[in-house]
C-alpha positions as CSV (number, residue, x, y, z in Angstrom):
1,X,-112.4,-24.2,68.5
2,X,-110.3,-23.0,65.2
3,X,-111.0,-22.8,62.0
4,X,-108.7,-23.1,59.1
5,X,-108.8,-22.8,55.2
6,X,-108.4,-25.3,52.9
7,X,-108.5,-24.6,49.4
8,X,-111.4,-22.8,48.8
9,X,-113.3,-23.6,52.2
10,X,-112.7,-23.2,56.1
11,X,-113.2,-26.0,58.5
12,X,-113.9,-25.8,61.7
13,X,-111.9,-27.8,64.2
14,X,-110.7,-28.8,67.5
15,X,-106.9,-30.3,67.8
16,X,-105.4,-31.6,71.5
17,X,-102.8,-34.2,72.9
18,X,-99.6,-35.7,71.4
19,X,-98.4,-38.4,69.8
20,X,-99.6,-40.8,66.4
21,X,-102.0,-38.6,65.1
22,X,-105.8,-39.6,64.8
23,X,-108.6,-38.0,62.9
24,X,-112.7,-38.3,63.7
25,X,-114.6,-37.8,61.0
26,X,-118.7,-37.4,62.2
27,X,-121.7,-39.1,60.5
28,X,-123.9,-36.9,58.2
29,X,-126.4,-36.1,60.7
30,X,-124.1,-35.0,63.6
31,X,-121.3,-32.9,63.4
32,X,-117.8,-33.0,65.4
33,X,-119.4,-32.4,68.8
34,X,-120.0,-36.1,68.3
35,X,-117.1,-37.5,69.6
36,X,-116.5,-35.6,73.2
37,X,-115.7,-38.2,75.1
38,X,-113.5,-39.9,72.2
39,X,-111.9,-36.6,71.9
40,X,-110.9,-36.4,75.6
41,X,-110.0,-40.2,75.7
42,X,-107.9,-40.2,73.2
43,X,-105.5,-37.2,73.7
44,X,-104.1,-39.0,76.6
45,X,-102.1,-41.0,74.1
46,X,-102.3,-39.4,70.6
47,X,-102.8,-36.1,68.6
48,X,-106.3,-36.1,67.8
49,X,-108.0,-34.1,65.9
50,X,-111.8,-33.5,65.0
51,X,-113.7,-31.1,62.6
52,X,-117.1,-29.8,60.7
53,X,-117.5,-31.4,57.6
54,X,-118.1,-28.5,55.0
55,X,-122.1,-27.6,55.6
56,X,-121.7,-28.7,59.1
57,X,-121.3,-26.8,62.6
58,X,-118.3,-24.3,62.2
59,X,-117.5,-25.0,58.9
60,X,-118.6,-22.9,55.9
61,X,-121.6,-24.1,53.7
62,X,-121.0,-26.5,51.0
63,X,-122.5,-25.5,47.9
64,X,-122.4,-27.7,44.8
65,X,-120.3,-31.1,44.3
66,X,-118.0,-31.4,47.6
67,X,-115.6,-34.3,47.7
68,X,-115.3,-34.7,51.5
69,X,-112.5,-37.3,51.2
70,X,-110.5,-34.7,49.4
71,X,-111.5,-31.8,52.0
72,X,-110.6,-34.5,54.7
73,X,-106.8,-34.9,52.8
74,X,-106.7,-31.1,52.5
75,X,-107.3,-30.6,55.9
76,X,-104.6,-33.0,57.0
77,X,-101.8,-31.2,54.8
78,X,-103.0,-27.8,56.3
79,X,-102.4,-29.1,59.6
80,X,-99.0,-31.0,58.5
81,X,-99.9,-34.5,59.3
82,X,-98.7,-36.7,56.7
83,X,-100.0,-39.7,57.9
84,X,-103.2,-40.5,60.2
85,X,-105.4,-43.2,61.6
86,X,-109.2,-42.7,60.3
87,X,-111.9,-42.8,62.9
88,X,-115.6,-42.5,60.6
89,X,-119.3,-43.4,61.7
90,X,-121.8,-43.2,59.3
91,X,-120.9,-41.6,55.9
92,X,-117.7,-39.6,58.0
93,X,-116.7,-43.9,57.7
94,X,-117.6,-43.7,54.1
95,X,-115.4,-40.8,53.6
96,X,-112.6,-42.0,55.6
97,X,-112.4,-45.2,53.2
98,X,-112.4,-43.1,50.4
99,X,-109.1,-41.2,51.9
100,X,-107.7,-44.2,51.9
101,X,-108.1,-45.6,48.8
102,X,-107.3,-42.9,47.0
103,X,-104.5,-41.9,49.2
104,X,-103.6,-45.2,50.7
105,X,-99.9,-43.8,52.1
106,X,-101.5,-41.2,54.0
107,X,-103.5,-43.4,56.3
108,X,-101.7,-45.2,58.9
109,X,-105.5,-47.3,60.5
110,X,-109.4,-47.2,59.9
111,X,-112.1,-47.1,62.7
112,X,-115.4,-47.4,61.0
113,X,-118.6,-47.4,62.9
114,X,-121.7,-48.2,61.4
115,X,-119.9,-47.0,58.1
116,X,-121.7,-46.0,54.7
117,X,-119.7,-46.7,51.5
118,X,-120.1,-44.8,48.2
119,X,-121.1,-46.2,45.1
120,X,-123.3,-48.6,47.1
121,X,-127.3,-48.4,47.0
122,X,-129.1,-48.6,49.7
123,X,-131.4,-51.8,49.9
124,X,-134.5,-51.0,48.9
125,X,-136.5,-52.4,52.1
126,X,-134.9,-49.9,54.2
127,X,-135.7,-46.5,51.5
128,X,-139.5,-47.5,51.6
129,X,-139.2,-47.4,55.3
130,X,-137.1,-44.5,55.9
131,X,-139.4,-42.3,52.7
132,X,-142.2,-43.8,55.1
133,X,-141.2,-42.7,58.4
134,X,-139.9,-39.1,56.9
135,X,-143.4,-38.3,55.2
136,X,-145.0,-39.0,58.7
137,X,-143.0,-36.1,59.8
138,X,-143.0,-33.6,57.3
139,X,-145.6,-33.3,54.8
140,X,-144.1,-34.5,51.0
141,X,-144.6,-31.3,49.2
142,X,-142.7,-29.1,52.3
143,X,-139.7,-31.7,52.6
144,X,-139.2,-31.7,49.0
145,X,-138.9,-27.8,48.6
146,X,-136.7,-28.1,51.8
147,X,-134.2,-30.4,49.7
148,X,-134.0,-28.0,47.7
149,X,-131.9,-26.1,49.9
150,X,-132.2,-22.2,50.9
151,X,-135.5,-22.7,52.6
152,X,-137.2,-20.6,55.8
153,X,-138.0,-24.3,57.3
154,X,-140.8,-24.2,60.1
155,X,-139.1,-24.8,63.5
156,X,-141.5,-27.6,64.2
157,X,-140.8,-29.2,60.7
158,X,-137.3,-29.6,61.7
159,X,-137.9,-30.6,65.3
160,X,-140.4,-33.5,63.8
161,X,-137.8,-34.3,61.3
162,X,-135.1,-34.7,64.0
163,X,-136.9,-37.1,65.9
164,X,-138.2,-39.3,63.2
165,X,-134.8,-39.5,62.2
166,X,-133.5,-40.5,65.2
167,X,-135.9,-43.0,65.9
168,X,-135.4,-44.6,62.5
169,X,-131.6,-44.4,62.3
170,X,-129.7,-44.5,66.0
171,X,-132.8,-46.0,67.9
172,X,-133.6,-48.6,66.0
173,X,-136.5,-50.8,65.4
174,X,-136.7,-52.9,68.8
175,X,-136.2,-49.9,70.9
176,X,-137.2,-46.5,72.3
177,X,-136.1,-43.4,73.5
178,X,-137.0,-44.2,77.0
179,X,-134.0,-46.9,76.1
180,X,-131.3,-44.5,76.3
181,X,-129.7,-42.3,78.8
182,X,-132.0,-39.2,78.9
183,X,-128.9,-36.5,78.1
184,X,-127.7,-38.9,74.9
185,X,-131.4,-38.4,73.4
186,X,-131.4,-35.0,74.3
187,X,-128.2,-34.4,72.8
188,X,-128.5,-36.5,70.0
189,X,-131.9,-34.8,69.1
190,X,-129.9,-31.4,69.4
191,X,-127.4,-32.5,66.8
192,X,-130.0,-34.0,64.6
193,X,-132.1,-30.2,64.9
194,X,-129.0,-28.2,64.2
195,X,-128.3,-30.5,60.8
196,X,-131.5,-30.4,59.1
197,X,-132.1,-26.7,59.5
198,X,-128.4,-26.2,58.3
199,X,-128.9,-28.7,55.2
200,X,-132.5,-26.7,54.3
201,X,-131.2,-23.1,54.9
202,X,-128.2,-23.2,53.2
203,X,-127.2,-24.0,49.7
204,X,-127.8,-26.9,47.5
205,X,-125.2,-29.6,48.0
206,X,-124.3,-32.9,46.4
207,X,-121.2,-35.8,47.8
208,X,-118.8,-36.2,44.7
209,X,-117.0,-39.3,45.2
210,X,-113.9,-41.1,44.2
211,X,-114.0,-42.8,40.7
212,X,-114.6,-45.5,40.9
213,X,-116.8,-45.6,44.3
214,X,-115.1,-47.7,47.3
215,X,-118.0,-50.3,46.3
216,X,-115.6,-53.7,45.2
217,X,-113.0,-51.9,46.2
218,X,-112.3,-52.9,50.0
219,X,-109.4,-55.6,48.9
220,X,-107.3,-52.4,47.8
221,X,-107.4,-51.2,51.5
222,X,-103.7,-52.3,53.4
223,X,-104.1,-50.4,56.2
224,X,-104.9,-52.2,59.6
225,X,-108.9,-51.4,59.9
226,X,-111.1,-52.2,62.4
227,X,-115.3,-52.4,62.3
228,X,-118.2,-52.2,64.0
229,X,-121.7,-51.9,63.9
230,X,-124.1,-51.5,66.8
231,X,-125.9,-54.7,68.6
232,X,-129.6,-53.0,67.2
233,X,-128.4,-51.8,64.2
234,X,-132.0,-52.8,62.0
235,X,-130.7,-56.0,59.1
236,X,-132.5,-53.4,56.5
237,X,-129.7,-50.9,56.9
238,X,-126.6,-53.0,56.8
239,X,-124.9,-51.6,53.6
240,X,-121.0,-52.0,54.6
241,X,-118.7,-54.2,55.5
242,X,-120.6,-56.0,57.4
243,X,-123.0,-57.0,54.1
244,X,-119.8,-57.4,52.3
245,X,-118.2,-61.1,51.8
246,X,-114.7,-61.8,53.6
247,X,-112.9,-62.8,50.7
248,X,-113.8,-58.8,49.4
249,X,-112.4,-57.2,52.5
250,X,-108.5,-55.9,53.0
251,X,-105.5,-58.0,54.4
252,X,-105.9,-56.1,57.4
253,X,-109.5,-56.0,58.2
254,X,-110.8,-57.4,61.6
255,X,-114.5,-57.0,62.4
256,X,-116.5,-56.6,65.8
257,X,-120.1,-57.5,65.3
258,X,-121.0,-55.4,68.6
259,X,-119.0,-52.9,70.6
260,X,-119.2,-55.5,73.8
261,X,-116.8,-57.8,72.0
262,X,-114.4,-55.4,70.6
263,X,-110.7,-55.6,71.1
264,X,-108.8,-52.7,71.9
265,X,-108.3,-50.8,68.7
266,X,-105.9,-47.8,69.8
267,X,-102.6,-50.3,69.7
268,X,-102.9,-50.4,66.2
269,X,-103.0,-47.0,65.7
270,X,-99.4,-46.0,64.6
């Protein structure tokens, strides 16, 4: 692991192989640990690189408005890449979109998994049950001093909080834990603990995004971009490209309902 500063902030990060470089950018409940076997894969053929979002693992604490699509750009001049192909899941997808439309020349490919986009509300199904599933966790009156930010949460609070989130968001509704793999529960739960007693400890934080949002904005994306969402992702949750029309998508834009139909993405890299 190394760290570097950008700007006002330092980011935690991992760098290895050669070649086209690639950049993973983790979803906003995990943090760059995420993408281990990605990582590994993928410095056979290219430079990859990972990192903490600010507020995240080894990275310093956001505090305020953050634009992570700006802190992702600063990052990739620190490390003197002029030009790199996007890999995002979750809101790290939302983020990577944002790179590129407001820095279209610097991004040579998109990857987006499950991908949030900003200026996009979530449908309203999905916020009654997710406010629903969270309040079984952790009592109303704790989880909104939590949100607050600079909290002593209860252990247990965060432990409930991590499951119920993973249940709701990367289990799904037709399945359980006893689904998956015992380690990728165990990890994912790990990830899930570290990131909600990071976001209540620390300082109060809000995502400042581009203006205007990438919502009506995916035509204006060139690069080659490739997306996915999982087989048992739940129809109340589907918020991006794959809830978007065609004609509203990029000239380069190929989709992959699940991740047993994909193509090989990597070719399109450089």
């Amino acid at each position: 692991m190394a760290r570097i500063t950008i700007g006002t902030t330092t980011l935690g990060y991992d760098e290895a192989g050669e070649g086209p470089p690639v950049v993973l950018v983790h979803a906003a409940v995990a943090g760059r640990a995420m993408w281990d076997h990605q990582f590994t894969a993928l410095s056979a053929r290219f430079r990859v690189v990972r990192y903490d979002r600010r507020g995240y693992g080894d990275s310093d604490d956001a505090e305020g408005p953050v634009a992570h699509h700006e802190d992702l750009l600063a990052l990739m001049d620190a490390l003197d890449i002029e030009r790199a192909a996007l890999v995002g899941a979750s809101m790290g997808g939302g983020h990577a979109v944002d790179a590129a439309l407001v820095a279209p020349e610097r991004v040579s490919a998109l990857a987006l998994v499950c991908a949030g986009m900003t200026g996009r509300a979530w449908p309203a199904g999905f916020t009654e049950a997710a406010a629903q599933a969270m309040a079984r966790a952790v009592p109303p009156e704790r989880l909104t001093r939590y949100r607050e930010g600079r909290a002593d949460p209860d252990p247990a609070d965060v432990a409930a909080m991590a499951e119920a989130q993973a249940r709701f968001v990367a289990v799904g509704p037709a399945r359980s834990p006893q689904d998956l793999p015992a380690p990728a529960w165990e990890r994912m739960l790990g990830m899930y603990r570290t990131t909600f007693h990071r976001m209540w400890s620390g300082p109060p934080t809000t995502t400042r995004s581009p203006e205007p949002p990438a919502e009506g904005r995916l035509a204006e994306i060139g690069a080659p971009t490739w997306w996915s969402r999982g087989v048992m992702t739940s129809r109340r949750s589907r918020r991006c490209p794959t809830s978007t029309p065609r004609e509203s998508w990029g000239p380069g834009w190929w989709s992959c309902p699940t991740w047993a139909t994909c193509r090989p993405w990597s070719a399109r890299t450089s």
